[in-house]
N, C-alpha and C positions, 0 to 999 in steps of 0.2 A: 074384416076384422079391425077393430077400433086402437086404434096406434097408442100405446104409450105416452103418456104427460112427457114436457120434457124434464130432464131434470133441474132446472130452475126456468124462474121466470124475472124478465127484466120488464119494468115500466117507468115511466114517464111522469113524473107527479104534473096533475096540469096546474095548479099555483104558483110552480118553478122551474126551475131546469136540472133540478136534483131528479135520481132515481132513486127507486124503490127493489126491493128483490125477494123473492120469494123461491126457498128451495123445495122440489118436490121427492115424493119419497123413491121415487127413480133414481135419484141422485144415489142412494147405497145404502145414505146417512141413516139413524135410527128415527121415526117417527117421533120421537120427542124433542130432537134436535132439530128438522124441519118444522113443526109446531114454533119453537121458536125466532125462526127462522122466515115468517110469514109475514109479507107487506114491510120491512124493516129497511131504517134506510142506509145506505152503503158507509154512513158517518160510523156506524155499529161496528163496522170491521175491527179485528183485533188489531193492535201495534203493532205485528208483524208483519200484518197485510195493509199498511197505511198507505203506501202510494196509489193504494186504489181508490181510497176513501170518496173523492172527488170528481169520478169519472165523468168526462165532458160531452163523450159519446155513446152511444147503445153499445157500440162493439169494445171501448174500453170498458163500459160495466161490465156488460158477459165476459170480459178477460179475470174483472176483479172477483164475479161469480165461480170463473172456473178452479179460480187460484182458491177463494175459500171453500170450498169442499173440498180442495187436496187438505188444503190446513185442517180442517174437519175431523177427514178421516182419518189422516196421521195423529189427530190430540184423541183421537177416543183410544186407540192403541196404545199410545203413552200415557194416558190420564184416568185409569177402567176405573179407580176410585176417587175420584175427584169429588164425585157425587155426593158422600158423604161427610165430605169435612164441612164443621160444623164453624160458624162464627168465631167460639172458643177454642175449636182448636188453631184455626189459624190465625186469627188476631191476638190470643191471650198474653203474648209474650209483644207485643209492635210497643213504640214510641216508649222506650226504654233507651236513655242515654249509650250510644254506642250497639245499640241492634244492626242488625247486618241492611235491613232496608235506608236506614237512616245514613250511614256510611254512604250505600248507593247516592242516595237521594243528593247528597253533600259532591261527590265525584261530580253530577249532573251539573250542579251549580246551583242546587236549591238545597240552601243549608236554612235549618229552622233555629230561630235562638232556643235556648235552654227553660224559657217562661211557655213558648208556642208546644213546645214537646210535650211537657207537664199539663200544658189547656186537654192534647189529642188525649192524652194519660187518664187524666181524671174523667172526660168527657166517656171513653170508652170501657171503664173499672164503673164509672156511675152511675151510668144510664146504659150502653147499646149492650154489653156482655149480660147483665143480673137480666134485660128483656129477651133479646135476642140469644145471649150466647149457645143455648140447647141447637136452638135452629140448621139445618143447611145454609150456604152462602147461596144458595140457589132458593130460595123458601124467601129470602126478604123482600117486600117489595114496599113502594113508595107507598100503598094505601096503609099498609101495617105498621111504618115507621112515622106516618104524620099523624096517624088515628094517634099512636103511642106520645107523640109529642106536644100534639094537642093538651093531652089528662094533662101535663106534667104543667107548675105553674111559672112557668119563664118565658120573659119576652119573645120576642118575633126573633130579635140578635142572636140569643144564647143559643133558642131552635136549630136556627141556621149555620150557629156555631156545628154541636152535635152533627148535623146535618153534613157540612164539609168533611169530620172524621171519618164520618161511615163512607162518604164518597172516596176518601183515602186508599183506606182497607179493601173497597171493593175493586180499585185501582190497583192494588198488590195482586187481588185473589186473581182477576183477568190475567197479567200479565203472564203468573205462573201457571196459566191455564184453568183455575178451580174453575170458576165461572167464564162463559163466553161473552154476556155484555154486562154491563153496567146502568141498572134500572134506572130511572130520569126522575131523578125526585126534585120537583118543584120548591123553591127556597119560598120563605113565608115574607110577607112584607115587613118591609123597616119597619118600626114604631118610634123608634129613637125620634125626642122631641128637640127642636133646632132653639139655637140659643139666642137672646135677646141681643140688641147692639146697642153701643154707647153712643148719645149724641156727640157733639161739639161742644157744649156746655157742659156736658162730662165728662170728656178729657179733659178739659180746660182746668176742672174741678180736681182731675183727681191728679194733674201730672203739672205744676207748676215747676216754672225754670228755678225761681229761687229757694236753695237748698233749703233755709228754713220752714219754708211753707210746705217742699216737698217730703219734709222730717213729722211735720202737725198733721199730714193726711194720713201720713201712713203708721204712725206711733198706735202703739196698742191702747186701743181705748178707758177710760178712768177706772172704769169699773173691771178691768181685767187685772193681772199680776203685772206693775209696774217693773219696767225694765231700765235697768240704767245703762245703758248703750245705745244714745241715739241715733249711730250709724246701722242697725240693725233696723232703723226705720227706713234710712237713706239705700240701704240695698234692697230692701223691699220695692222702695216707689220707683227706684233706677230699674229695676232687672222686668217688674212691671209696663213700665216706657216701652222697654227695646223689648219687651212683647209685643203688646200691640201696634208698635212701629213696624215691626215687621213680621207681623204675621205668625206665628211662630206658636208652637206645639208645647204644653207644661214640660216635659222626658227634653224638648231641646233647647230652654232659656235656663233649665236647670244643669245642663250641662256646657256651658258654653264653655271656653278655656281662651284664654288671651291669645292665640297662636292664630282661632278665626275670627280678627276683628281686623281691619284692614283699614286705617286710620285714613291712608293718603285715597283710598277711593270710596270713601264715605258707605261702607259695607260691610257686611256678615259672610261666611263658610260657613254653611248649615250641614254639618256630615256627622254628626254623633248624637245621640239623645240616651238619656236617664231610661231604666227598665225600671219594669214592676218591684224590683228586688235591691231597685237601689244602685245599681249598675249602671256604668256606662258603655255603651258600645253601637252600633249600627244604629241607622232610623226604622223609622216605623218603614216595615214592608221591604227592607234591602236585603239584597243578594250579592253573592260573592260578583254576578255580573252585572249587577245595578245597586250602584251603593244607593242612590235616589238623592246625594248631593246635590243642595242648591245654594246660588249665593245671592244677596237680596241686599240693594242697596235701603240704608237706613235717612230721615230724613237728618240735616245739620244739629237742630237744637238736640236732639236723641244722643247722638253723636257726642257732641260736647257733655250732656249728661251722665254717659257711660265715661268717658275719659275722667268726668271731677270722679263717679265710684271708683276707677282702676288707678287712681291717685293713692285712694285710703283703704286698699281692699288690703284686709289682714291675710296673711299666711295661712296657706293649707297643708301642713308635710305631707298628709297621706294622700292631696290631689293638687301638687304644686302644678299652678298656671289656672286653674278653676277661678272663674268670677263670679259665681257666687255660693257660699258654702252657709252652712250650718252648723257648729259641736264638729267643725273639720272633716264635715263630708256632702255633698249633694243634698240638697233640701228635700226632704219629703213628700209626695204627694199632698198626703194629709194634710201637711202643714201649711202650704203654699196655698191652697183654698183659705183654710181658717183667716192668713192674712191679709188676703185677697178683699175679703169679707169684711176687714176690720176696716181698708180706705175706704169702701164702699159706703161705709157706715158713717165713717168720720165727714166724708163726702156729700152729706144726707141724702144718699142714692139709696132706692128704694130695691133691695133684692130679695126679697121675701114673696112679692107678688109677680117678679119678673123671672126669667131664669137667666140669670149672672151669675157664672163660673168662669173660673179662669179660661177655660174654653169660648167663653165671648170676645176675648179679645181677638182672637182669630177669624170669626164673625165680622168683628169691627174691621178689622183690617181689609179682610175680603169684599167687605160693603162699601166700604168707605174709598178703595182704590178701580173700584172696580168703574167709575167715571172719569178714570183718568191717566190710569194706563190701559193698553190693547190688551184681548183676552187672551194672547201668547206669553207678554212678559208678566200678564198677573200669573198664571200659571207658574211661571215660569221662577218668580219670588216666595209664590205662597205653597208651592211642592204637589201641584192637583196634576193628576194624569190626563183629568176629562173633562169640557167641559158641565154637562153633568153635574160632579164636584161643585164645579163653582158657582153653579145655580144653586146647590144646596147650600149653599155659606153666604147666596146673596139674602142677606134679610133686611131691606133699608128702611130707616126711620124719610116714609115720603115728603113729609117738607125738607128735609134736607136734598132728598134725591132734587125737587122740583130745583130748589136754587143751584143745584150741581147742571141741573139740564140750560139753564137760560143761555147760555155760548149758541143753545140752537134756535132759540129766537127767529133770526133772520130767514131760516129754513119752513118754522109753522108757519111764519106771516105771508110765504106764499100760498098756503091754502087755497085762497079766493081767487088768487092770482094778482094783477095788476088793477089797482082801483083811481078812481081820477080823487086829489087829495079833497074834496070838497063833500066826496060821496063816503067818506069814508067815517064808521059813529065814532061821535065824541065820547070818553069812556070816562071822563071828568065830571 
């Protein structure tokens, strides 16, 4: 008589030292739960069952196999209608200011600003509910939502945007049991195009020491509405400088405040940036336990620069200690390109066939330091987690690289090794 399957099966992936697990219908479980359950790797386990995720041994997986079929068979007795909730009904009500997940999410220490919540909002009222919302949580899978995403006409970013909400949601539906895993949707590639850099004969150009000069670069050009405030020129080409001096994000030159300029150690405190709405508060990507503070020494002439603007910086009442303001509040996105645009011009720098945005100065900075400090303190200045990052931000204008590189001279000229001086070509 032919023995029983066992009730699971543990294997060995031979490409790694991960397992794989397969339950059979021995096991109790219903044949649609073992279906999914088939070749799946132990990373699948639910949150309850995490210390198993990892098992180093056959006999710790088969502990983590036995422990999930208890978990199994306990969620189909608590869960007998799971099956049918639908996208809409359990997402319809999420990423509403003060929803009961969001509360959680903020206890953990992953609070979302008030712009991020509104992206999850719109992303999930605009696109995954009007396709999906009829569906089961169990009915989505990756080919349905990338076919879907594909029609729609938005970059590879926005995709991937959507893309993270739905992986939210299916992160809630698991936890409370709707769903047992969380389908593997592939994120689509970057397209986002990387920004031009300024030579040396470009700064030179657009960032002169003497205030006058720096007042004629940055003044609004003849043909625009004439301004009678030449200081509104002088905080333009100042707040510009101690950008690209130090590397530094539109959301955090826009918010700087006198409090992180640190005079005696020639430096910045980089801990607050400008939102989408005009706000100040956290950096890009912080959390209650990583504010993502950095501090970044600025070079002296920058330095002295910023100190002639915080000389003549007018009063802010609605954002006293602000350096640099607008109609008495944070400068605009909007705007800060447009003026961006105007030195450029006055500059006779060419931005129409390049891509120059104020996002190049951060480029520039990254390019430009990247021969000359180590790839911990550039990190460490310019706010990247990886290096990674910084390869995406290196884009050098190569003649400039080559003259950065001659200090290693002495290192290529042993190539050949040692030559007798008489053997060696004349290059004259």
């Amino acid at each position: 008589m032919a023995k029983s399957p066992k009730p699971f099966i543990v294997t060995k992936r031979t490409d790694s030292k991960t397992f794989r697990l397969t339950i059979n219908f021995t096991s109790g479980l219903p044949g649609r739960v073992c279906a999914e359950w088939r070749r799946r790797s132990f990373l699948d386990l639910p949150d309850e069952l995490s210390p198993y995720r990892t098992p180093k041994t056959k006999s710790a997986a088969e502990a983590g196999a036995v422990a999930l079929i208890a978990y199994l068979k306990n969620h189909q007795q608590k869960k007998p209608s799971s099956l049918s909730v639908t996208i809409k009904d359990f997402a319809g009500d999420m990423f509403i200011e003060g929803a009961p997940h969001l509360a959680r999410w903020a206890a953990k220490g992953k609070v979302l600003k008030r712009q991020t919540i509104s992206q999850h909002r719109r992303h999930l009222t605009g696109y995954l509910l009007p396709k999906f919302g009829h569906l089961r949580l169990t009915e989505i899978t990756p080919t349905l939502v990338e076919d879907f995403l594909l029609e729609l006409k938005l970059s590879n970013s926005s995709r991937n945007t959507i893309l993270y909400t739905l992986q939210l949601v299916m992160r809630e539906a698991r936890r409370v049991g709707v769903i047992e895993f969380i389908p593997e949707f592939e994120p689509f590639k970057r397209n986002g195009k990387r920004q031009n850099t300024l030579s040396s004969k470009e700064l030179t150009a657009l960032f002169p020491y003497d205030e006058q000069e720096l007042v004629r670069v940055w003044t609004r050009p003849p043909d625009k509405r004439k301004e009678r405030d030449e200081s509104l020129a002088l905080m333009f080409g100042t707040l510009f400088c101690v950008t690209v001096s130090a590397g530094l994000r539109s959301g955090e030159i826009r918010a700087l405040h006198r409090e992180q300029i640190n005079i005696p150690n020639s430096g910045l405190v980089i801990d607050r940036a400008v939102d989408d709405r005009g706000t100040i508060g956290p950096l890009k990507k912080a959390t209650t336990e990583d504010s993502r503070a950095r501090a970044v020494i600025i070079p002296e002439i920058t330095l002295k620069m910023l100190i002639r603007w915080l000389d003549q910086t007018p009063e802010c009442p609605a954002y006293p200690g602000l350096v640099f303001s607008y109609h008495g509040k944070p400068i605009a996105n909007y705007y800060i390109l447009d003026r961006f645009r105007y030195g450029l011009q006055n500059a006779g720098i060419d931005y129409e066939s390049r891509r120059l945005t104020v996002h190049c100065l951060r480029y520039t900075y990254n390019t430009r330091m990247r021969t000359l400090l180590s790839e911990q303190v550039l990190r460490e200045f310019i706010g990247h987690r990886s290096v990674a990052m910084t390869d995406h931000y290196d884009n050098p204008i190569l003649t400039e690289r080559l003259t950065a590189y001659q200090n290693m001279r002495p290192s290529v000229e042993q190539f050949w090794g040692e030559q007798e001086e008489d053997k060696k070509p004349n290059l004259i």
